[in-house]
C-alpha positions as CSV (number, residue, x, y, z in Angstrom):
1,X,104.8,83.5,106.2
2,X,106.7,82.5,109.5
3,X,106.2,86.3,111.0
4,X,102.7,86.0,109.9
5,X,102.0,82.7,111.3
6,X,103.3,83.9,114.7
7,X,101.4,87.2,114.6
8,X,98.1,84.8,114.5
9,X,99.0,83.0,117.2
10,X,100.5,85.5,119.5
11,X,98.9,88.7,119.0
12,X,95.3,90.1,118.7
13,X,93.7,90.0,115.4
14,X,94.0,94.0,115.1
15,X,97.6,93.8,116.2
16,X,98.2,90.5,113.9
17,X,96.6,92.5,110.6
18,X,98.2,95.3,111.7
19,X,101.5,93.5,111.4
20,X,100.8,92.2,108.3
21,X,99.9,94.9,106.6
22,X,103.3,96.8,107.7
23,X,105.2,93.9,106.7
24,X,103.5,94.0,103.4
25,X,104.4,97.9,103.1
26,X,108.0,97.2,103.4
27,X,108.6,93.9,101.3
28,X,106.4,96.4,98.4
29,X,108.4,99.2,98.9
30,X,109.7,99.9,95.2
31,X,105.9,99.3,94.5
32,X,105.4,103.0,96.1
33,X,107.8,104.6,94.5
34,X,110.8,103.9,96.8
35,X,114.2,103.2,95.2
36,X,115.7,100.4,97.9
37,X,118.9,99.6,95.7
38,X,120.4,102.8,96.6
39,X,123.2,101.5,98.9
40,X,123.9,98.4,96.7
41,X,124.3,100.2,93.7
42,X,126.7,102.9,94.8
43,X,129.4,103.5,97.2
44,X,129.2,105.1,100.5
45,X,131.0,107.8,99.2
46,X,128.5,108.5,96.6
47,X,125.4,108.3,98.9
48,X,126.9,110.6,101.4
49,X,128.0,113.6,98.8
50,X,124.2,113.1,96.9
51,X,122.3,113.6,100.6
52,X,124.3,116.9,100.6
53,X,124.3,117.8,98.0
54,X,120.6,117.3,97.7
55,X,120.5,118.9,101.5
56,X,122.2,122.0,100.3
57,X,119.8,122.2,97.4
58,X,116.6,121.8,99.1
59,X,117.9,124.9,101.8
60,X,119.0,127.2,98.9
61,X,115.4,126.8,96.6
62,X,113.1,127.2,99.6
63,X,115.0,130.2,100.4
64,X,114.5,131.1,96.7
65,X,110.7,130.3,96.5
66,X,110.0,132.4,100.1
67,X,111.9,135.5,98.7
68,X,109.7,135.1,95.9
69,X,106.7,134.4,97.3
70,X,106.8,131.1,95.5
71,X,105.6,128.8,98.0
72,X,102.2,129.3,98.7
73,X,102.8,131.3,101.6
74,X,100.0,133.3,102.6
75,X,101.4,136.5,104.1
76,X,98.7,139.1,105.1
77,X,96.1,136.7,105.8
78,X,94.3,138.1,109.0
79,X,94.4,135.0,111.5
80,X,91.2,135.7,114.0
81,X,92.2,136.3,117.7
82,X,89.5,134.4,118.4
83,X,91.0,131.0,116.6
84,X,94.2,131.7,118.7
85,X,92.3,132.1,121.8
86,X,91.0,129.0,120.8
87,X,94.0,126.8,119.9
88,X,96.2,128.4,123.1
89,X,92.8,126.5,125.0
90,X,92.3,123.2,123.5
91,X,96.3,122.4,123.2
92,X,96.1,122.1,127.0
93,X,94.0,119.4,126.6
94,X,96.0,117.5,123.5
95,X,98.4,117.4,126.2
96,X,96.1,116.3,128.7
97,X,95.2,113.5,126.9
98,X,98.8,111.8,127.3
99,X,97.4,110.7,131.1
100,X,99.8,110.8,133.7
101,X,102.7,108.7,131.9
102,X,102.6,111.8,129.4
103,X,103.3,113.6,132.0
104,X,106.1,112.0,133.1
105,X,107.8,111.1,129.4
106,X,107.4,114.7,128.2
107,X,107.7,116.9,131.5
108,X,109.0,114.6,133.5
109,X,106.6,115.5,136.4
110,X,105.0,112.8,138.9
111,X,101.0,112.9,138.9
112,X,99.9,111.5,141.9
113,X,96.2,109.4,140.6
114,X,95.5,108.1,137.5
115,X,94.9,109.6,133.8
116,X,91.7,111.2,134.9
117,X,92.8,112.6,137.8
118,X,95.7,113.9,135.5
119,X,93.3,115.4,133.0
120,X,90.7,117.0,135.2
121,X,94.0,118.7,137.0
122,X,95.9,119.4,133.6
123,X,92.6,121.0,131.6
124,X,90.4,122.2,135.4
125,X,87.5,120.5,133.6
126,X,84.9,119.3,136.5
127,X,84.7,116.1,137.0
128,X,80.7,116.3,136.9
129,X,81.5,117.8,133.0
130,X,83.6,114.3,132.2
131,X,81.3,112.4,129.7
132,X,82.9,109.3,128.7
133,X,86.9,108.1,128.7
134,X,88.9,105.2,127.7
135,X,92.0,104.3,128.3
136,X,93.1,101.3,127.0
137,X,94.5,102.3,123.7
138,X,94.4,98.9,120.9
139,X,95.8,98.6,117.5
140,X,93.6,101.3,115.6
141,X,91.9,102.1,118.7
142,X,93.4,105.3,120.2
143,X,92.8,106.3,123.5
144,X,90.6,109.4,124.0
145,X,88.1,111.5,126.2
146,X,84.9,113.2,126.0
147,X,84.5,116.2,128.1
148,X,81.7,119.4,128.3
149,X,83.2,122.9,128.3
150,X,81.2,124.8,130.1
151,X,83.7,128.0,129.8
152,X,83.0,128.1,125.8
153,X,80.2,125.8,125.4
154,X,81.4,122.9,123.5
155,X,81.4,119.5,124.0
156,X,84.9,118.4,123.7
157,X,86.2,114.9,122.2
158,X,90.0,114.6,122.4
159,X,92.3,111.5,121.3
160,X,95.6,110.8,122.2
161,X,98.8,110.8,120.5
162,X,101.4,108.1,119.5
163,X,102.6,106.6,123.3
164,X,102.4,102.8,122.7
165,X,103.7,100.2,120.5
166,X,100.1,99.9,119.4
167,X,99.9,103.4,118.4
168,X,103.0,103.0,116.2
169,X,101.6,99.8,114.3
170,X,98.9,102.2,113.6
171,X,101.1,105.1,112.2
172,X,103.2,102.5,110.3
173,X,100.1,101.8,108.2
174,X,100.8,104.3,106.3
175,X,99.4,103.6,102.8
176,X,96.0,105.2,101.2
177,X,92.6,104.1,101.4
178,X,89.7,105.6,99.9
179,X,86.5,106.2,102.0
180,X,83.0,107.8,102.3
181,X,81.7,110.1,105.2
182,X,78.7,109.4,106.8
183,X,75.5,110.6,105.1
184,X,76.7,110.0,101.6
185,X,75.6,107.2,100.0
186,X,78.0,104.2,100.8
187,X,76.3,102.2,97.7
188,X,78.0,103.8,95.2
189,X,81.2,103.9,94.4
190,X,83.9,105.8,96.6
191,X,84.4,109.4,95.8
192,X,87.9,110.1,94.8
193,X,88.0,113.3,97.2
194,X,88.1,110.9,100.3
195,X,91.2,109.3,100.9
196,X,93.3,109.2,104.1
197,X,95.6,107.3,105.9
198,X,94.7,103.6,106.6
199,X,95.6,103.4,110.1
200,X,94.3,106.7,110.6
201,X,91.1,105.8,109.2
202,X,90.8,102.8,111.2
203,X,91.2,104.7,113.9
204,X,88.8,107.1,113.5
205,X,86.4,104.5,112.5
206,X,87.0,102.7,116.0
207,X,86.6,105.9,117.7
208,X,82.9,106.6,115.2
209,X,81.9,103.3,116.7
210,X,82.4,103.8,120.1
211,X,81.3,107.6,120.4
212,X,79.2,108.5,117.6
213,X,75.5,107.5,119.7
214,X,77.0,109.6,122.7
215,X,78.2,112.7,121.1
216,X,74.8,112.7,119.2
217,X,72.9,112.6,122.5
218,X,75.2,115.4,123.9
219,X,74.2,117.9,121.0
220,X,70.8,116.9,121.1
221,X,70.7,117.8,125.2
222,X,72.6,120.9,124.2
223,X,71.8,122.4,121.0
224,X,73.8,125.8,122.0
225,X,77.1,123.8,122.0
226,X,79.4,123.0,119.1
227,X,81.4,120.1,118.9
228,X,85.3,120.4,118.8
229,X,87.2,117.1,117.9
230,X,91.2,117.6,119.1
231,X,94.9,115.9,119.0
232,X,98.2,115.9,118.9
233,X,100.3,114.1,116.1
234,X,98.3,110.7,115.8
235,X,95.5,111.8,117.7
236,X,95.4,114.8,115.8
237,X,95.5,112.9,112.5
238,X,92.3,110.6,113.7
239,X,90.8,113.9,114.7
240,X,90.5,115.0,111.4
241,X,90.0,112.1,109.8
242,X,87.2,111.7,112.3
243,X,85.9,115.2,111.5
244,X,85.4,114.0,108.0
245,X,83.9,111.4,108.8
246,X,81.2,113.5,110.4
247,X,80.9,116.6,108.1
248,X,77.3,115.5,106.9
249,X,75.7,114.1,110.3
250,X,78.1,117.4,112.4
251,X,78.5,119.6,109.8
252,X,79.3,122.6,112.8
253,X,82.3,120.8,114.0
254,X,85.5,122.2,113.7
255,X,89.0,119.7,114.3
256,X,92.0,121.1,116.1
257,X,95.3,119.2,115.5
258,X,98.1,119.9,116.9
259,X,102.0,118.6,115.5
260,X,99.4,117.5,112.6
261,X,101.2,114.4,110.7
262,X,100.3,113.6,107.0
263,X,97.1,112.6,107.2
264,X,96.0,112.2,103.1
265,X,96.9,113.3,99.3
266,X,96.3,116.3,98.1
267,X,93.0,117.5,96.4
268,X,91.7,115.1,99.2
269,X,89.2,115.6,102.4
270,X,90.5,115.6,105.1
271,X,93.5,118.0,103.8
272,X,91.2,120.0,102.5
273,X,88.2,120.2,104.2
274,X,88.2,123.9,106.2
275,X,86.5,122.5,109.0
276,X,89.9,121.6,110.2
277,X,92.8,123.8,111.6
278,X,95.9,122.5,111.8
279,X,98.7,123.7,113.7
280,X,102.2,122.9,112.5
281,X,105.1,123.7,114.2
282,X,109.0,124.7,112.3
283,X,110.8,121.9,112.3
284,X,108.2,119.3,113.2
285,X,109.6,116.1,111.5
286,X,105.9,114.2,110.8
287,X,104.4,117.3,108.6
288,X,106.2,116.2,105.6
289,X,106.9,112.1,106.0
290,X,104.9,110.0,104.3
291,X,105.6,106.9,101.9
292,X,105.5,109.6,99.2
293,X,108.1,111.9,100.8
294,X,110.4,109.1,100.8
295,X,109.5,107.8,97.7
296,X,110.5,111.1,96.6
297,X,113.9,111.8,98.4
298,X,115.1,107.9,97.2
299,X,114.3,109.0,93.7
300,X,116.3,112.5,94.0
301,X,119.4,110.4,95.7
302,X,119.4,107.9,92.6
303,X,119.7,110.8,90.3
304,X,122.1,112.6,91.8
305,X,124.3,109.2,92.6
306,X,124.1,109.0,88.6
307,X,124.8,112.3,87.8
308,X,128.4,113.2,89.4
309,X,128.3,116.2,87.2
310,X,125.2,117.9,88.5
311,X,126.1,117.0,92.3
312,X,129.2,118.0,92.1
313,X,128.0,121.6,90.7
314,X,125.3,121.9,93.5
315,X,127.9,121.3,95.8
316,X,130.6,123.3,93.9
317,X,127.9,126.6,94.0
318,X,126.8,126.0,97.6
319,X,129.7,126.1,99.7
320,X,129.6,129.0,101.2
321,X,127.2,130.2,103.3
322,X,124.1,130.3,102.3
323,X,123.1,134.1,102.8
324,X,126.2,135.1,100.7
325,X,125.5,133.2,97.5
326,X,125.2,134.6,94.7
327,X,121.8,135.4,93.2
328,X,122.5,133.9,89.7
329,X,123.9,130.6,92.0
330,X,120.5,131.1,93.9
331,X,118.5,130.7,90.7
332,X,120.1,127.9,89.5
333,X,119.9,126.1,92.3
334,X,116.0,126.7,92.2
335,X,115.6,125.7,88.8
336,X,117.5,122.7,89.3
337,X,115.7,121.7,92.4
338,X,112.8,122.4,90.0
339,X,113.9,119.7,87.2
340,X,114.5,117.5,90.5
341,X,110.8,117.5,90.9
342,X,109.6,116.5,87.9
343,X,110.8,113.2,88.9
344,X,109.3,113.5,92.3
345,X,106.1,111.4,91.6
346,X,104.8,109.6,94.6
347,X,101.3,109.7,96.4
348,X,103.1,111.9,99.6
349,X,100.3,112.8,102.1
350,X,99.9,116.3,103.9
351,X,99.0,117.8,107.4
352,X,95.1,118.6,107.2
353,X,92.7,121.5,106.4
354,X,93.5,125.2,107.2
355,X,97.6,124.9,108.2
356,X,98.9,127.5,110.7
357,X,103.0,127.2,110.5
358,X,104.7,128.5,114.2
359,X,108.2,129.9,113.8
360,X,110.0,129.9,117.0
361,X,112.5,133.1,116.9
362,X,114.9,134.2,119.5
363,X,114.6,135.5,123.1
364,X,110.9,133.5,123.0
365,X,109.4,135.4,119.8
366,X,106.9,133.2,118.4
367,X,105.3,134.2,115.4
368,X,102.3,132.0,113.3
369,X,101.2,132.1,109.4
370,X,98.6,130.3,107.0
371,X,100.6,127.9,104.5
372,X,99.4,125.9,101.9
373,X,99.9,121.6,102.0
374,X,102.0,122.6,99.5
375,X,104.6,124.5,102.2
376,X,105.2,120.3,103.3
377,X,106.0,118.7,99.9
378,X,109.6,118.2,100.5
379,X,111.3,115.7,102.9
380,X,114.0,117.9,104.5
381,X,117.5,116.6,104.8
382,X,119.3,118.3,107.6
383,X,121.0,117.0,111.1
384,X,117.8,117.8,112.8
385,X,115.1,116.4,110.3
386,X,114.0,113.4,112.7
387,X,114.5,115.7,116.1
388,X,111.6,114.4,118.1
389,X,111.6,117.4,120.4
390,X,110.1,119.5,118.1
391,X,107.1,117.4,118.0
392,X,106.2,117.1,121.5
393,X,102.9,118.4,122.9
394,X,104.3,120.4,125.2
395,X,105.8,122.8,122.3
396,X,102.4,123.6,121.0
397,X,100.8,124.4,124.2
398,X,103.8,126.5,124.9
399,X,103.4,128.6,121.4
């Protein structure tokens, strides 16, 4: 009630709710699913030998579930040149739209000017082709700019990633909210297939607000252009919330979103509305963290701090290396991993749409497949899971 009271009088109402609402989140964390007792209930010991042990299991099934095409990986599937022309374009301006302080924190280059100067430079858009901009990101109110592409004929609407503490209240909203996309009828009631993201969804409604009447008028000035909505991580959530949003009154648009975060449940627009491509690379810490996700690795810890028996056997038949297990070690491990699962319950949320996973090999071999959401259901343990570097926007408009 204090922190509350002080949020009131201290911050904006966006940024006060906002606060609120995170607080809430965490003071109702076993509500979603999330066992918080973990470290009172066992010893250190136990803890540590369970996240191994549940470490080495997770790296042992997926190696199980590739091999045997278990995983929903979609090998053979023809990705068109013209999509990759297409995302190799538009990442240049997900990193454009970082501003010159983007510039500096993730390439540590000086732009003389400000962050349209920085963006007309970064993405050699004219300045006679900018159409709207602003700057001044809020609590649920990103920051973003509209642009014409003469090159490829699309009017262009790009939102910024996470780069302020008002960009992180808005990730840390992180539960689910149902909603309705414009043109359906908001009197009845909310269709289970639209469900998102609250902050991400406030978001994209902010953005709605502010640019919906413009990027009408743009397609109506020029009905030979499409409309491309694009991000990175947070940005690149909104996007596709955004793009959902508009299916009915744009139905032509497609979302590119780059380091896509979880951005809803799945059976659920935005992750599945095709309209949307999202481009994940290995490794990238946000494609699999959600409430759910932790929900889900808490719940696998308890088990295994109960069961000494079954983590000492994981870690018994996995302490070798990994390529020179045994295959009847290999299925067990699966199967176990498996029964692990069943008490994997909570709401996790996915990256959006079509996926596109980037594996980045030695000597600069980069190579790119269609996944399912499905590909993202686990939380990985390892000494790199939270590694921020492979999340930057840079890394995308490198691959």
């Amino acid at each position: 009630e204090v922190m509350d009271l002080m949020a009131s009088k201290f911050l904006s109402a966006e940024t006060a709710k906002a606060v609120q609402t995170v607080r809430k989140i965490i003071t109702r964390f076993p509500d979603h699913g999330v066992e918080t007792d973990i470290f009172s209930q066992y010893s250190p010991k136990e803890v540590t030998a369970s996240i191994w042990a549940l470490s080495r299991l997770q790296q042992v099934s997926n190696r199980h579930e590739v091999a045997n095409s278990v995983c929903a990986i979609k090998d053979g599937t023809l990705i068109d040149p013209k999509l990759v022309d297409d995302l190799a374009h538009y990442a240049v301006f997900a990193t454009a739209a970082y501003g010159w302080k983007g510039a500096l924190a993730f390439r540590g280059k000086i732009h003389m000017g400000g962050n349209l100067e920085a963006v007309l430079a970064k993405t050699g858009v004219d300045r006679d082709h900018l159409i709207s901009a602003h700057w001044a990101s809020r609590t649920h109110r990103p920051v973003y700019f509209m642009v014409k592409d003469v090159t490829r004929r699309k009017i262009v609407l790009c939102i910024r990633g996470t780069l302020s503490a008002r960009d992180v209240l808005t990730d840390l909203c992180c539960t689910a909210e149902d909603f309705v996309p414009h043109g359906n009828n908001a009197s009845r009631k909310t269709p289970q297939n639209s469900r998102a993201h609250h902050g991400m969804l406030e978001a994209a409604r902010a953005v709605d607000r502010m640019t919906q009447r413009t990027v009408a008028a743009q397609m109506a000035e020029n009905p030979d252009y499409g409309l491309v909505l694009i991000g990175h991580s947070l940005g690149g959530g909104v996007a596709a919330v955004l793009g959902t949003l508009w299916q009915d009154l744009f139905p032509d648009l497609m979302v590119y979103s780059y380091g896509c975060p979880c951005v809803g449940p799945l059976n659920t627009k935005p992750t599945e509305n095709m309209n949307i491509v999202s481009v994940v690379g290995e490794g990238d810490p946000f494609s699999c963290l959600s409430l759910g996700h932790i929900a889900d690795i808490s719940v696998a810890l308890s088990r295994l701090c109960e069961e000494k028996g079954l983590r000492d056997a994981i870690l018994d038949r996995t302490q070798g290396r990994l390529d020179e297990m045994d295959e009847k070690d290999i299925s067990w491990c699966a199967t176990e991993m498996g029964k692990l699962r069943n008490h994997m319950q909570g709401e996790k949320f996915f990256p959006s749409g079509k996926i596109l996973h980037v594996a980045f090999g030695p000597s600069n071999n980069i190579s790119m497949r269609q996944v399912s959401a499905d590909f993202f259901r686990d939380l990985p343990l390892h000494p790199r899971m939270f590694d921020l570097t492979r999340h930057v926007p840079g890394r995308y408009e490198q691959a």
